[in-house]
N, CA and C of each residue as an Amber inpcrd file, in Angstrom:
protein
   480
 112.0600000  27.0750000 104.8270000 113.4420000  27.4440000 104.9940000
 113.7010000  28.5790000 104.0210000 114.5020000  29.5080000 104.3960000
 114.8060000  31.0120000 103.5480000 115.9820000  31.4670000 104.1970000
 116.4970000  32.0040000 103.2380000 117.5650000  32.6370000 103.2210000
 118.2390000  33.9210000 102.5110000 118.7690000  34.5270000 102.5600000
 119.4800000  35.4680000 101.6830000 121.2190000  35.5160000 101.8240000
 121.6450000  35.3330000 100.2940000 123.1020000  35.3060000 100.1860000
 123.2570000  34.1110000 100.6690000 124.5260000  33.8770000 101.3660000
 125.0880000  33.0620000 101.2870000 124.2120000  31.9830000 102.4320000
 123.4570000  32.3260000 103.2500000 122.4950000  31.7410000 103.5200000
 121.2680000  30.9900000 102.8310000 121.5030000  31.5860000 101.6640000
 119.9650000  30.9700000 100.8390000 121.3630000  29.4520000  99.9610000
 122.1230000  29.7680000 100.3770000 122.6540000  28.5710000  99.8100000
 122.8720000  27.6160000 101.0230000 122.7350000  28.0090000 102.1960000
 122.8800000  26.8760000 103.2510000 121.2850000  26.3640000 103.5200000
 120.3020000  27.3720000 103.1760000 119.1020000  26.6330000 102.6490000
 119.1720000  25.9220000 102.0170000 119.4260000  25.7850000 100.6830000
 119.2640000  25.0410000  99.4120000 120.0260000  23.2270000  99.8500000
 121.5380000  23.8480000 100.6460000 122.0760000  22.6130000 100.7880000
 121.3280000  22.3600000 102.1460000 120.5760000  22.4130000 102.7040000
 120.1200000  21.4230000 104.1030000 119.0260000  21.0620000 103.3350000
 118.4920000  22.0120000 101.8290000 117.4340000  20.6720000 101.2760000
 117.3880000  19.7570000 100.7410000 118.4520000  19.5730000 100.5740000
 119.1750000  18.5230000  99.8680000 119.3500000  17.1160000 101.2840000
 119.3760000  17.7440000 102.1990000 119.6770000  16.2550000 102.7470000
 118.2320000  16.2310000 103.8650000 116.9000000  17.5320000 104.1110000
 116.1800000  17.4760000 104.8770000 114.8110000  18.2300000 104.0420000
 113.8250000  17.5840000 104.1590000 112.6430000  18.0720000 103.4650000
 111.9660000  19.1590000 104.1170000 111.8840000  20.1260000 103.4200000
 111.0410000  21.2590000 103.4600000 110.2010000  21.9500000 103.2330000
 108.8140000  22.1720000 103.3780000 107.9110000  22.4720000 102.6410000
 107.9500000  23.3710000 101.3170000 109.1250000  24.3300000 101.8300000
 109.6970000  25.3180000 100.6640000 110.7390000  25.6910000 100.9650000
 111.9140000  26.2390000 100.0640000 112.7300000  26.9490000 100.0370000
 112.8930000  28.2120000  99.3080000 113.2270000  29.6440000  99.8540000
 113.2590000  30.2730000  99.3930000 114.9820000  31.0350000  99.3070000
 115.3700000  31.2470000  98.4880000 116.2130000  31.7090000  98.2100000
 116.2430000  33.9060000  97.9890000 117.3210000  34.2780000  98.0560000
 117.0580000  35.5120000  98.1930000 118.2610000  35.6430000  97.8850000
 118.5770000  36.1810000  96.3320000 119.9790000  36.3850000  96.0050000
 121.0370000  35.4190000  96.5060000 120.9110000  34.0440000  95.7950000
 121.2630000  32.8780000  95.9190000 120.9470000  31.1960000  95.1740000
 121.3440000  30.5970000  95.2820000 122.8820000  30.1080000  95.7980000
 123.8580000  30.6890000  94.5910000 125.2360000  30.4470000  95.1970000
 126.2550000  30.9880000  94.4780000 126.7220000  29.7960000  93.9300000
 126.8850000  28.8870000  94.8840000 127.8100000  27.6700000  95.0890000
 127.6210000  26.7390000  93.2300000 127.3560000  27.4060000  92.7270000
 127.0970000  26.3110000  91.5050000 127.9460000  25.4230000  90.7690000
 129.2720000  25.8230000  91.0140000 130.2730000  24.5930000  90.8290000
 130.6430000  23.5060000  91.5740000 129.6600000  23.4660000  92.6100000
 129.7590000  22.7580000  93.7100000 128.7430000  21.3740000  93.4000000
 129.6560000  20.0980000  93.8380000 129.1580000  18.8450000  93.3800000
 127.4990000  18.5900000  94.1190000 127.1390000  19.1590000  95.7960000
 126.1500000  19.5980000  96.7830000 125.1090000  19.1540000  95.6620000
 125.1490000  20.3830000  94.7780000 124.1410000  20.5640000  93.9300000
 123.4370000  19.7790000  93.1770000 123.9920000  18.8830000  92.4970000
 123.6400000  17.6740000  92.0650000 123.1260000  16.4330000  92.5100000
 123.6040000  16.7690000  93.9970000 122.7610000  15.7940000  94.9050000
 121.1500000  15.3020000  94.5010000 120.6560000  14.1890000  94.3870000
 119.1200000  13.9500000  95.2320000 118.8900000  14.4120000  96.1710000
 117.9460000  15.4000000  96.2220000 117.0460000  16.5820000  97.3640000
 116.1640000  15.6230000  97.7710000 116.3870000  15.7420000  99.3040000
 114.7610000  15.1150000 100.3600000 113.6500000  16.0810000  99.4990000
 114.2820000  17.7020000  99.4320000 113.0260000  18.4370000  99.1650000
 113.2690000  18.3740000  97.6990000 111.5590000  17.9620000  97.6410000
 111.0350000  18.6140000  95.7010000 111.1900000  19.6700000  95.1950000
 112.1570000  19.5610000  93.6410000 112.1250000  20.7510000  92.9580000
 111.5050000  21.7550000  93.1100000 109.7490000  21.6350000  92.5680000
 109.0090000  22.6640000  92.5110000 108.9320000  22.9930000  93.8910000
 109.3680000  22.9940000  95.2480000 109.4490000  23.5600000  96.3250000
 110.8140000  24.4410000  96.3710000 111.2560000  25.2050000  95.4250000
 112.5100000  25.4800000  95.6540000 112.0910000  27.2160000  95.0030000
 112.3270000  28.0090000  95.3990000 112.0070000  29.7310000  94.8470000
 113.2700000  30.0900000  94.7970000 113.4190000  31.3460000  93.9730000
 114.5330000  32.4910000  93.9300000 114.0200000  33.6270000  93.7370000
 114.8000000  34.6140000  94.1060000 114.2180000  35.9840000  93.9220000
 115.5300000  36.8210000  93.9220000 115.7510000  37.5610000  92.9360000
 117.3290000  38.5220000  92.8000000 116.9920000  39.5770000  91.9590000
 117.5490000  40.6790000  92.5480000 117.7900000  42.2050000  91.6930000
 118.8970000  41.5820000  90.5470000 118.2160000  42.0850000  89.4040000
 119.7910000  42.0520000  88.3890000 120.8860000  42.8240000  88.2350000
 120.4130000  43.8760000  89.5110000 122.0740000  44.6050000  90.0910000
 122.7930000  43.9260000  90.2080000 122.5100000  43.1240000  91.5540000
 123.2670000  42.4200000  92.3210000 124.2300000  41.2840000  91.6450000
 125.6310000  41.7370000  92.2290000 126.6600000  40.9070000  91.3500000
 126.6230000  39.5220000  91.1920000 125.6600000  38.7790000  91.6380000
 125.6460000  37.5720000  91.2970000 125.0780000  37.2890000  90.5060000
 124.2270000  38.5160000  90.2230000 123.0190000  37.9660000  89.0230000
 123.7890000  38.5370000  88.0640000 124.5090000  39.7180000  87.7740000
 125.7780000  40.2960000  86.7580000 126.9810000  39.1650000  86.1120000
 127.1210000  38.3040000  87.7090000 128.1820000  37.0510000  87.1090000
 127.8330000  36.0880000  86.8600000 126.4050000  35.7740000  86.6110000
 125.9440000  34.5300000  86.0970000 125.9000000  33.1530000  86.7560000
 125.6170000  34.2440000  88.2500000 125.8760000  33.0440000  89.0460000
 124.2890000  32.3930000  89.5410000 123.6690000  33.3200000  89.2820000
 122.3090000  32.5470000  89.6830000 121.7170000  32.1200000  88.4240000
 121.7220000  32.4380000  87.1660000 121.1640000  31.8330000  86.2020000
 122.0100000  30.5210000  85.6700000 123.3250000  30.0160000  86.1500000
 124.1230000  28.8030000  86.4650000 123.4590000  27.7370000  87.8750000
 123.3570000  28.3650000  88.7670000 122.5880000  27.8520000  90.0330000
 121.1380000  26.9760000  90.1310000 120.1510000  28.5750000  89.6320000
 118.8140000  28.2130000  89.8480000 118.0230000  26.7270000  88.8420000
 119.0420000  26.5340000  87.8150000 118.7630000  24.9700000  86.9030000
 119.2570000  23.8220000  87.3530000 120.3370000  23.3860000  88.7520000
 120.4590000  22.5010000  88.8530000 119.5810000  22.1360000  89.9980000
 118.4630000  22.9960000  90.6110000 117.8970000  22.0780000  91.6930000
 116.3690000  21.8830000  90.7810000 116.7160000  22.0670000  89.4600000
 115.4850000  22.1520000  88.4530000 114.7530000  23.2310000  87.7080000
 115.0880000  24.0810000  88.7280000 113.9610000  25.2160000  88.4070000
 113.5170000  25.7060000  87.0560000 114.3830000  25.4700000  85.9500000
 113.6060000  25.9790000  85.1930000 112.3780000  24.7530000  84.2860000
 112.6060000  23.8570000  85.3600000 111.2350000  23.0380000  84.9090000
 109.7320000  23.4080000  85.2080000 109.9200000  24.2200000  85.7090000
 108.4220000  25.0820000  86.5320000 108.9640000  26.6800000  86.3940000
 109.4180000  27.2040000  84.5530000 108.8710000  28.2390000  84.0840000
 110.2890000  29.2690000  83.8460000 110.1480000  29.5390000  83.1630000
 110.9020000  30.9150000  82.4420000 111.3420000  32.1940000  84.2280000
 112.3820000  32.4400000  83.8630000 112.6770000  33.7200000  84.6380000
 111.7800000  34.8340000  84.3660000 111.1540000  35.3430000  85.2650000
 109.8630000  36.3090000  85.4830000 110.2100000  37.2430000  86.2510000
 110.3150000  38.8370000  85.7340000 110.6460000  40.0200000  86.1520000
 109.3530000  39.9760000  87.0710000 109.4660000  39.7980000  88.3490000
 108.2590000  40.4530000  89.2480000 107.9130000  42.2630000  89.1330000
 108.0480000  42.9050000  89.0620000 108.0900000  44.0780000  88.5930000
 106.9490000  44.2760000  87.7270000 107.1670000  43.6050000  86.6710000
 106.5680000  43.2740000  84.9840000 105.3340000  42.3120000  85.0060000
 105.4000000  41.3440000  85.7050000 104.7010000  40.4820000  85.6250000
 103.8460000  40.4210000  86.8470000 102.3620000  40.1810000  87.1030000
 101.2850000  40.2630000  87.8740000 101.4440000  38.6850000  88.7200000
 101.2520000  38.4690000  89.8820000 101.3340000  37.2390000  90.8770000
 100.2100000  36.8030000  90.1120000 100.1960000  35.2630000  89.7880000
 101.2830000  34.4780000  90.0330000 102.0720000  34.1670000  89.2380000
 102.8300000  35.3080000  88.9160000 104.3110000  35.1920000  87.8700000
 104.0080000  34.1980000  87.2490000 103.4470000  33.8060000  86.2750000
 103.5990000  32.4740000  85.4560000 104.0040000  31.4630000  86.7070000
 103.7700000  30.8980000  87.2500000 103.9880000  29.5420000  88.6870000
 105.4880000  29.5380000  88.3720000 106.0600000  30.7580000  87.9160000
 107.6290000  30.2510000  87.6810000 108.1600000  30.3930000  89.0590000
 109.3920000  29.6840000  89.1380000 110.1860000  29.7260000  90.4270000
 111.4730000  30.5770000  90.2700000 111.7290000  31.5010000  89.0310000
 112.8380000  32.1690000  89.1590000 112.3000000  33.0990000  89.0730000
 112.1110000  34.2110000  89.9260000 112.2060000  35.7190000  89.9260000
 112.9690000  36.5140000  90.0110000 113.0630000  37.6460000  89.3040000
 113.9640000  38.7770000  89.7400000 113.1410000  40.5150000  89.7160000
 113.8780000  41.0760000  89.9430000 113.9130000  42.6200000  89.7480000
 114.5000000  43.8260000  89.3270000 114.2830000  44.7450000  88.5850000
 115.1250000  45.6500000  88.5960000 114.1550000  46.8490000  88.7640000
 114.0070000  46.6720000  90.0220000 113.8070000  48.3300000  91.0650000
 114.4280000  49.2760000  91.2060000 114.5230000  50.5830000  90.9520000
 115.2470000  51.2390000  90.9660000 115.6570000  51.9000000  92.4120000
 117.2420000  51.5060000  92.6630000 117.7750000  51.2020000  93.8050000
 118.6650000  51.9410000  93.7080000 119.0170000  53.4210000  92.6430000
 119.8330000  54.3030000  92.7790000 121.2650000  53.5580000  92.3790000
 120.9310000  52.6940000  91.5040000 122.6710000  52.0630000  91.2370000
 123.5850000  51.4700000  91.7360000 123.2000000  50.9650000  93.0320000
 123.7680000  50.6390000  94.0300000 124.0200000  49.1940000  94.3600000
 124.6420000  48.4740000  94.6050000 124.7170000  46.7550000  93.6920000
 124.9680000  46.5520000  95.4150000 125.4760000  47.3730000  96.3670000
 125.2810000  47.0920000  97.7450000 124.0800000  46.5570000  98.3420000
 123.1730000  47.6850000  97.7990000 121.6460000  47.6190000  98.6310000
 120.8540000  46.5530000  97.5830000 121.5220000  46.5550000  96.3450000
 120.3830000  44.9920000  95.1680000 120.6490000  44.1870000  95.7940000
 121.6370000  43.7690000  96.5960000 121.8320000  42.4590000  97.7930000
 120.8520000  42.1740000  98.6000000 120.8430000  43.2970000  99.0060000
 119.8150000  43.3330000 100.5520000 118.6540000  43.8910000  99.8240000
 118.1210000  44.4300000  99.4070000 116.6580000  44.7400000  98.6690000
 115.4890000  43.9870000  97.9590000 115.7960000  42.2710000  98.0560000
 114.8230000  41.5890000  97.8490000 113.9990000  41.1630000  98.5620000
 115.0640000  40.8090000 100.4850000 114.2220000  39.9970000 101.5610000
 113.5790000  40.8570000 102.2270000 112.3710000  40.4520000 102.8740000
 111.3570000  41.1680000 103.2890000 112.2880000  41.6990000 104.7600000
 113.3670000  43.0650000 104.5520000 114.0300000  43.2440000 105.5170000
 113.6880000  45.1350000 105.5450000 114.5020000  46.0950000 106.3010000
 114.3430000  47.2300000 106.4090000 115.3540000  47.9630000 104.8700000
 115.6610000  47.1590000 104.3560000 116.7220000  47.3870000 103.1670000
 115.4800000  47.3110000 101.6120000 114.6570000  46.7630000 101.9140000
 113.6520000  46.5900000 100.9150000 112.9390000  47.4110000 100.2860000
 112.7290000  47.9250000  98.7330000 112.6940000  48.6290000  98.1870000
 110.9680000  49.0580000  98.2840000 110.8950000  50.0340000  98.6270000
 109.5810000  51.0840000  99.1010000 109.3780000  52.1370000  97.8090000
 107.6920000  52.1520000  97.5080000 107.2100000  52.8980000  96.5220000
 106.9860000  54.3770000  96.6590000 107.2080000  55.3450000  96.4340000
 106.8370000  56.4700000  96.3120000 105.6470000  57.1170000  97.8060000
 104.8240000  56.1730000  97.9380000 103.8640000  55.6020000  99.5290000
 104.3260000  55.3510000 100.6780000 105.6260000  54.7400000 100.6020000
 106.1070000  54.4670000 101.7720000 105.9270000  52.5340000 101.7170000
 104.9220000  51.8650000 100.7800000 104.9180000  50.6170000 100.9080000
 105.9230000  49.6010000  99.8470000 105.7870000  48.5380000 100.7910000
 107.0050000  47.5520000 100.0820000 106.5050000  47.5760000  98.5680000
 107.4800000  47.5410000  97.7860000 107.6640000  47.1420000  96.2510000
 107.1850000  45.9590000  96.1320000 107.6290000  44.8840000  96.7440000
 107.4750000  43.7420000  96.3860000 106.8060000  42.7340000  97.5630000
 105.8110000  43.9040000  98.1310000 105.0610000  42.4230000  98.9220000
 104.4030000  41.3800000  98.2610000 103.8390000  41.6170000  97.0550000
 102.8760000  40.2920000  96.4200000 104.1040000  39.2190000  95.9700000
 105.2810000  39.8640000  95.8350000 106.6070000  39.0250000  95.4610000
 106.7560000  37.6400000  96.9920000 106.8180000  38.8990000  98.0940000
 106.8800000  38.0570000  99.1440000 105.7200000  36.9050000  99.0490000
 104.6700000  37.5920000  99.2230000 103.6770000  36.3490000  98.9530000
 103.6310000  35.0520000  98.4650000 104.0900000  35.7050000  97.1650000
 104.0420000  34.7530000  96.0130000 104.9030000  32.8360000  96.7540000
 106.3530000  33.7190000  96.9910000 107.2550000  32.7420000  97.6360000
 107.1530000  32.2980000  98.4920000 106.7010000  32.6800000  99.8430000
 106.2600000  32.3800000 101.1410000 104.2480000  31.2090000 100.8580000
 103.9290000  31.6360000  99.9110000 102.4590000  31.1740000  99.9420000
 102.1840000  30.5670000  98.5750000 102.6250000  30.6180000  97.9450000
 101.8720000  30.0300000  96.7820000 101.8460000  28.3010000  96.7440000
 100.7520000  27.7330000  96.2760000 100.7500000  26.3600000  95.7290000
 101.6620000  25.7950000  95.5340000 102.5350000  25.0190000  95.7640000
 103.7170000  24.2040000  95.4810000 103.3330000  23.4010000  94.4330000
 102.4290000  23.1470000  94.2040000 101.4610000  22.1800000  92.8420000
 101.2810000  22.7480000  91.7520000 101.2380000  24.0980000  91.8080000
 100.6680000  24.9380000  90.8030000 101.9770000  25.2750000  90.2250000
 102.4830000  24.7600000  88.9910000 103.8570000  25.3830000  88.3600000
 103.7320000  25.8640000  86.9310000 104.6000000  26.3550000  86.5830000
 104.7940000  26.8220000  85.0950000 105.2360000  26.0090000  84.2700000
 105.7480000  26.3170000  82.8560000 105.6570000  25.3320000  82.0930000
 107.2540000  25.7090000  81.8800000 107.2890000  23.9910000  81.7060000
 109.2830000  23.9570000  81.4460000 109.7770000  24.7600000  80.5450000
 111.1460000  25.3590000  80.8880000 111.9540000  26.0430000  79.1830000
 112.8280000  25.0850000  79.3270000 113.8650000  25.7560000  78.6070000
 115.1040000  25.3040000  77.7100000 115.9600000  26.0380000  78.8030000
 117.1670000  25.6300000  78.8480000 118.5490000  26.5900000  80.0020000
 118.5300000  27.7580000  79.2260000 118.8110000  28.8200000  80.1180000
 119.1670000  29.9880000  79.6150000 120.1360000  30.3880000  78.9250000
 119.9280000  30.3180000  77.4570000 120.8830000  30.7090000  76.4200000
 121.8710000  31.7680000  76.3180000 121.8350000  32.6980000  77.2420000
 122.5180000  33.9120000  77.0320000 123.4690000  34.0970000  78.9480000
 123.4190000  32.7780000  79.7930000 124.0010000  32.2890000  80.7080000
 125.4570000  31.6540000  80.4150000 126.5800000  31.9430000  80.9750000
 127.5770000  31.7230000  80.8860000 127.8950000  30.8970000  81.5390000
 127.7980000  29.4510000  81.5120000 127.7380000  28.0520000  82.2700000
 129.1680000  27.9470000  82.8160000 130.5730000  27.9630000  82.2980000
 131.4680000  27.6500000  82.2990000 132.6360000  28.4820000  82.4010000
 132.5970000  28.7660000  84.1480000 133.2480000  30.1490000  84.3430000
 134.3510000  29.4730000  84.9740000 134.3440000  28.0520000  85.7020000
 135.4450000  27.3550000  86.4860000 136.6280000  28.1660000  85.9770000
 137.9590000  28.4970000  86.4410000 139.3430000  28.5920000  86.1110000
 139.9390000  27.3730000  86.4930000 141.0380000  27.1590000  85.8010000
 141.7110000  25.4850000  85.2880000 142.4720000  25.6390000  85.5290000
């Protein structure tokens, strides 16, 4: 199951009530004040991926580094700049990017999923196919090693 935007959060919540070999997320979920989240998942943690430009305003509002810890993820590894880091990213399940996308926080939306919006090298080839890979194929067994929540994440954005 995969998604991007607000779709990678209707992924996340149908894994919660239906098992999936994987989920991939793609600039998503948003929903993190949402009780959903806390649910018991049919699907296993370490079956759960993300992948986001740190353009993109969700990753600016702290909405995916609020998100990507309650279906576990950072029990299988530190946030890993794919860019920076060689497959298999530390077996982490949070990825991101900052490709240079001309500044544009429109196209960091659409520039992660393996779509016609996806950021191309100097060659003409995808930036981030081993990224695709990684999420679509890797070991579900094979994980990284737990951190701590992200310290510099702004947990508590609710308005009262």
């Amino acid at each position: 199951m995969a998604g991007s935007s607000h779709v990678s959060t209707t992924a996340a919540r149908f894994a919660k009530h239906q098992k999936f070999d994987r989920v991939v997320m793609f600039c998503g979920p948003q929903d993190q004040h949402e009780s959903w989240q806390g649910l018991q998942a049919a699907t296993e943690a370490n079956r759960f991926f993300g992948f986001s430009p740190v353009l993109d305003g969700g990753w600016r509002g702290d909405h995916y580094c609020r998100s990507w810890p309650r279906p576990g993820l950072a029990k299988f590894g530190p946030i890993i700049n794919g860019d920076q880091v060689p497959a298999p990213f530390g077996n982490s399940r949070r990825l991101i990017t900052n490709a240079d996308i001309r500044n544009d926080e429109k196209r960091a939306h659409r520039s992660v999923a393996p779509t016609g919006a996806a950021v191309k090298d100097a060659s003409g080839k995808f930036l981030h196919e081993a990224v695709w890979q990684y999420l679509f194929n890797h070991l579900v067994e094979r994980i990284g090693e737990p951190v701590p929540p992200d310290s510099d994440c702004r947990m508590a954005l609710r308005k009262r």
